[in-house]
Rosetta silent file (secondary structure, phi, psi, omega in degrees, C-alpha in Angstrom):
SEQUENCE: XXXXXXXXXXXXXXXXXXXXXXXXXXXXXXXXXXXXXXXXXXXXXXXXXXXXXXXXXXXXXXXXXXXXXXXXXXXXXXXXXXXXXXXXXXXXXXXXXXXXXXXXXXXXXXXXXXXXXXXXXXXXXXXXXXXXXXXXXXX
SCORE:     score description
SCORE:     0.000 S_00000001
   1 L     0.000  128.965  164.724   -6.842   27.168   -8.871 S_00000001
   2 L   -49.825  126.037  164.983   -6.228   23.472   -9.488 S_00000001
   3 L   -90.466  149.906 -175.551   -5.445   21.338   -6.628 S_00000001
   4 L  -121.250  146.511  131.494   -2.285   18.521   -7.277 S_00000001
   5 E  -135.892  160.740 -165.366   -1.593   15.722   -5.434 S_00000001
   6 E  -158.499  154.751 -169.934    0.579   13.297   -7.128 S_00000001
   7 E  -147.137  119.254 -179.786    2.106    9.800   -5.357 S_00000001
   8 E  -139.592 -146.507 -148.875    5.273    8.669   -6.802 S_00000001
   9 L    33.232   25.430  176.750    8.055    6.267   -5.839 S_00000001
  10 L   -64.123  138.964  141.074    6.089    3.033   -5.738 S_00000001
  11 L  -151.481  172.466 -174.457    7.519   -0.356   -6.740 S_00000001
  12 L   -58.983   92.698  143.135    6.651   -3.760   -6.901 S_00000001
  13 L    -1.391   79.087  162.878    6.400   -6.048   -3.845 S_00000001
  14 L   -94.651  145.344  175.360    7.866   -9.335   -3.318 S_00000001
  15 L  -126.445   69.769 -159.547    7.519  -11.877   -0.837 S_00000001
  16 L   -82.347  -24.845  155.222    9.875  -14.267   -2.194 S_00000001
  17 L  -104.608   84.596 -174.086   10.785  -16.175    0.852 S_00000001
  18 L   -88.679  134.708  172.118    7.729  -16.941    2.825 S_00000001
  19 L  -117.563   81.161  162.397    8.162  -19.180    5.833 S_00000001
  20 L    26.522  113.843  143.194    5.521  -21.447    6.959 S_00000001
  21 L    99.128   -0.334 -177.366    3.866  -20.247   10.306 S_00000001
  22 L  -125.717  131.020  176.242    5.657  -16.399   10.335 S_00000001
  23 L   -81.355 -173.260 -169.758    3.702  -13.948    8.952 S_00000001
  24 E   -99.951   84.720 -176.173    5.025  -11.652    5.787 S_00000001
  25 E  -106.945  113.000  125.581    5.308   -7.780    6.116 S_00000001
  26 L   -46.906  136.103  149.479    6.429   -5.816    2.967 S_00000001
  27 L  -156.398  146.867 -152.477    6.824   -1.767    3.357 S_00000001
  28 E  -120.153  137.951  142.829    7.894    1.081    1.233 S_00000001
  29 E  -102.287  158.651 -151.664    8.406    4.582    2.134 S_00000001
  30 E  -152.177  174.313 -171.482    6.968    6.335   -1.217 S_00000001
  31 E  -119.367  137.898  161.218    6.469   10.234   -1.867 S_00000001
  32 E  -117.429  121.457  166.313    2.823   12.010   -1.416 S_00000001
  33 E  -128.330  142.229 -156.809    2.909   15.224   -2.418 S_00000001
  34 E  -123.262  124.927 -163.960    0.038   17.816   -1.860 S_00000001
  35 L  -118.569  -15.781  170.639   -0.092   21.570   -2.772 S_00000001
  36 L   -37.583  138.367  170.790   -3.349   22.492   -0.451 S_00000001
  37 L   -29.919  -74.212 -156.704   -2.651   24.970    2.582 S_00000001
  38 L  -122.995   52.662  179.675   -2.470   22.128    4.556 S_00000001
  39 L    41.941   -4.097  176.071   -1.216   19.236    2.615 S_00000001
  40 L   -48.449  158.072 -161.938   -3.939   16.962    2.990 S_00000001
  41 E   168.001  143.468 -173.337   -5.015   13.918    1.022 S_00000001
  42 L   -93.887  138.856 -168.676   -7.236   11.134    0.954 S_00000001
  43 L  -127.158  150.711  177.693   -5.635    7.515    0.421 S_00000001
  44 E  -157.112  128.512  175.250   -7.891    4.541   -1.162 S_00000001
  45 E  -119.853  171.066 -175.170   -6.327    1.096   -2.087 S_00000001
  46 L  -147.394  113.881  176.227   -7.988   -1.472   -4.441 S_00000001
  47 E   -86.567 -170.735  158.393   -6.918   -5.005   -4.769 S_00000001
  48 L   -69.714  -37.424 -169.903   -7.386   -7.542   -8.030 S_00000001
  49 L   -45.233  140.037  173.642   -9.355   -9.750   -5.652 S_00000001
  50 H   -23.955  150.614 -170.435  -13.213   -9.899   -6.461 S_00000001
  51 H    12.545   30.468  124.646  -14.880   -6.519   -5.657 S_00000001
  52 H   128.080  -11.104  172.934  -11.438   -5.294   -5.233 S_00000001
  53 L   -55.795  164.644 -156.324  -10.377   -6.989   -2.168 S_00000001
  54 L   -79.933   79.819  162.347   -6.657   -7.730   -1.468 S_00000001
  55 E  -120.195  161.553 -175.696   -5.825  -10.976   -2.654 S_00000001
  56 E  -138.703  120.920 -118.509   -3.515  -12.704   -4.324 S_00000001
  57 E  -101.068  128.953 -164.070   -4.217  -15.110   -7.399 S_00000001
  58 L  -114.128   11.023 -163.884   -2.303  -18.467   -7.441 S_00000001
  59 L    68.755  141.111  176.188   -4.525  -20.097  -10.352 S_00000001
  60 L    78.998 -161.823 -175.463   -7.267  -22.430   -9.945 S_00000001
  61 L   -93.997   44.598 -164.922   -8.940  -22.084   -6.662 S_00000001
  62 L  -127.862  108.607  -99.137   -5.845  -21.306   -5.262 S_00000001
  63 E   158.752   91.525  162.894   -5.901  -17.591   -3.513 S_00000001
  64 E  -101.217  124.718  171.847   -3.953  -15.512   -0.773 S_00000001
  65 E   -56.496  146.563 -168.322   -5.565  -12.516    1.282 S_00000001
  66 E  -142.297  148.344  144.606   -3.147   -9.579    2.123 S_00000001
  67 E  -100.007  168.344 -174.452   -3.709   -6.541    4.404 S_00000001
  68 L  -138.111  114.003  170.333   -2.940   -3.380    3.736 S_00000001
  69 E  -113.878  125.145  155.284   -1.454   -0.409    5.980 S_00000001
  70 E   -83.919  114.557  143.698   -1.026    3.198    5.623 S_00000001
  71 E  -103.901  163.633 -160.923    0.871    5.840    7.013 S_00000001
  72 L  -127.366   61.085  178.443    1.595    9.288    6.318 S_00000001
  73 L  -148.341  126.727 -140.511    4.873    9.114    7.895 S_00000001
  74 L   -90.270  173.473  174.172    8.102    7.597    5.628 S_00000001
  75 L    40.491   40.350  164.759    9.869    4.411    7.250 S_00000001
  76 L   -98.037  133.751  172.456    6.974    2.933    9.315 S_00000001
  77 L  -110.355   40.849  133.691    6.385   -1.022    9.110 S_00000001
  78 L  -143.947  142.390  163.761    2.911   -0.522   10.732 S_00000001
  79 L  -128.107 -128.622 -153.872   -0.079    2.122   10.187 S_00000001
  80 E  -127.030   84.401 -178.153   -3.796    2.569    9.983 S_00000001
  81 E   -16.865  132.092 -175.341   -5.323   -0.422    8.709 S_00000001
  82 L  -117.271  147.452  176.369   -7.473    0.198    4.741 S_00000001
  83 E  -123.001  168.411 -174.797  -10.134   -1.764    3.784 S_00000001
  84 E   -46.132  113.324  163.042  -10.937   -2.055   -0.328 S_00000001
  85 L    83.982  -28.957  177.669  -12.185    1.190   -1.811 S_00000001
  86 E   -76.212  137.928 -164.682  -12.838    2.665    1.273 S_00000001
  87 E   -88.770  155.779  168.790  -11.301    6.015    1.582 S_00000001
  88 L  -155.633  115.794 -145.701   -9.232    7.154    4.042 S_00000001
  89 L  -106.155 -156.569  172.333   -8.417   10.571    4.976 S_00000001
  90 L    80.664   34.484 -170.099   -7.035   12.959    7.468 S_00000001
  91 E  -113.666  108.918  153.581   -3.069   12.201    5.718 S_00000001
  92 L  -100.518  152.924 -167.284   -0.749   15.184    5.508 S_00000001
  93 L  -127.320  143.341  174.380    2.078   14.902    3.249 S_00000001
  94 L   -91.793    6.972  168.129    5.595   16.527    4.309 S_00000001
  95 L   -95.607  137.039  167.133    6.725   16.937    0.978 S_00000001
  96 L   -23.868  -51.527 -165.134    7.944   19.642   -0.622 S_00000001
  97 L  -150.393  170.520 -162.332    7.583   19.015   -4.454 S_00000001
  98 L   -85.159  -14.396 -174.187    5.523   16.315   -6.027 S_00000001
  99 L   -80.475  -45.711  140.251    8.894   14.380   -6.815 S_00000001
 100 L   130.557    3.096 -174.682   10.136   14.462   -3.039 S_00000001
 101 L   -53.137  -17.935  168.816   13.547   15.728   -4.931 S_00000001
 102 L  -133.073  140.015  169.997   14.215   18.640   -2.896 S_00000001
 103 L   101.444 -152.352  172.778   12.975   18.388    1.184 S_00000001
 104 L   -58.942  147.483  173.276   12.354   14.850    2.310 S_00000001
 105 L   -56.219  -24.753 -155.155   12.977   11.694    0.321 S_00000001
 106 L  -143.100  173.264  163.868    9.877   10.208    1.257 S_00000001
 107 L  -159.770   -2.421  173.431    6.653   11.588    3.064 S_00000001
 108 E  -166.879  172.867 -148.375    4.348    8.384    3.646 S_00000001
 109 E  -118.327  128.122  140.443    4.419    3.963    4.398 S_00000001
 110 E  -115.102  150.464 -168.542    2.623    1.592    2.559 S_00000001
 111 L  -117.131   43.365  147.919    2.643   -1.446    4.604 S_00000001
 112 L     3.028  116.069  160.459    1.770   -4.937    2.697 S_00000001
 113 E  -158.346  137.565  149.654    1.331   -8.061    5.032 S_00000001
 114 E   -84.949  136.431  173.637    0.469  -12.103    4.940 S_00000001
 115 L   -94.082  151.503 -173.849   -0.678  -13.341    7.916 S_00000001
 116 L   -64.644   36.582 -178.676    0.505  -16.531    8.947 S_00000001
 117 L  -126.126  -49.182  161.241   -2.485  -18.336    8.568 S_00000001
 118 H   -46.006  -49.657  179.469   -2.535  -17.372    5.242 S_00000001
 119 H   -81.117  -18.054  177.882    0.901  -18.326    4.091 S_00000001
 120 H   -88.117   -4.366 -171.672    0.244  -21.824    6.168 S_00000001
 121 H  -105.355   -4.409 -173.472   -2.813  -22.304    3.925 S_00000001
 122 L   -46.422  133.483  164.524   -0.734  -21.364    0.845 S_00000001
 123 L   -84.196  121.068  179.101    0.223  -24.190   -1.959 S_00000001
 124 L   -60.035  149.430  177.457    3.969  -24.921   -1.985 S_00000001
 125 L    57.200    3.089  171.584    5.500  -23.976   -5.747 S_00000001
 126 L   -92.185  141.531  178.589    2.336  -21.412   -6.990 S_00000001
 127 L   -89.468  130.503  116.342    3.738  -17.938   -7.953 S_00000001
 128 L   -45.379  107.827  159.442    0.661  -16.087   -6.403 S_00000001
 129 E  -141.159  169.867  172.323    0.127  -12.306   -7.742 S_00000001
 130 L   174.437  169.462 -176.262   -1.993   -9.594   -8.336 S_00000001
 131 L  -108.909  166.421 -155.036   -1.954   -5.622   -8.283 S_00000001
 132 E  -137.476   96.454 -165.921   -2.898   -3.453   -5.577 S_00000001
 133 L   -96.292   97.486 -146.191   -4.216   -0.070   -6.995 S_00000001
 134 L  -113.761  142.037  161.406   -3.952    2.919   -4.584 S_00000001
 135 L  -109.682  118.064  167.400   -5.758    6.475   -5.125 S_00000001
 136 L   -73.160  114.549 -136.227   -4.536    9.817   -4.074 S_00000001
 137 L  -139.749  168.012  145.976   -7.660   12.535   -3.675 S_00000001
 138 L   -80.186  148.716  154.608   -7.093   16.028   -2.225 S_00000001
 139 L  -134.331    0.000    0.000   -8.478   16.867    1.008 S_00000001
């Protein structure tokens, strides 16, 4: 029998007002859903940054680092720190259906943040972006 996991509700991240000397937290609650006896699943993020680390490209030399947090609980703005590529497992998902449309809306946090050291080294008037590519594995 085929194992599913499927991760849906995602959107795009903005940090459109950053203020000099405060850091930046973005978070989501997002749906994981898992059909294994005991819901489990493996989480892996990937940035654009050079050998996939989490940065975010401003042109030029110009370049801010982001962290990245998981949890596998909806409407947390901290979790369990990810580093690039490395997996990280031991995430049950509370959802129902791969959609979250019937049971809970949500079932797990991604957690986005500049640190203020970052955003103070930051060039005033560069749009800075990049994608942040996350994998869902069974476990």
């Amino acid at each position: 029998m085929a194992q599913t996991v499927n991760i849906s509700g995602l959107s795009d991240i903005s940090f459109s007002s950053l203020r000099s000397g405060e850091e930046a937290r973005r978070s989501q609650s997002i749906c994981v859903f898992s059909d294994l006896p005991a819901r489990g699943y493996i989480v892996a993020a990937i940035g654009s940054g050079a050998g996939g680390n989490f940065k975010l490209d401003g042109g030029g030399a110009s370049s801010l680092s982001y962290s990245v947090q998981w949890s596998d609980q909806p409407s947390e703005d901290s979790g369990m720190p990810l580093s690039p590529g490395m997996p990280y497992g031991g995430q049950t998902s509370g959802a129902t259906d791969e959609t979250c449309s019937s049971g809970p809306p949500r079932s797990a946090s991604l957690i986005v943040t500049i640190s203020a050291a970052e955003i103070a080294a930051g060039r005033s008037g560069v749009n800075y972006s990049g994608t942040l590519s996350l994998t869902i594995s069974p476990q």
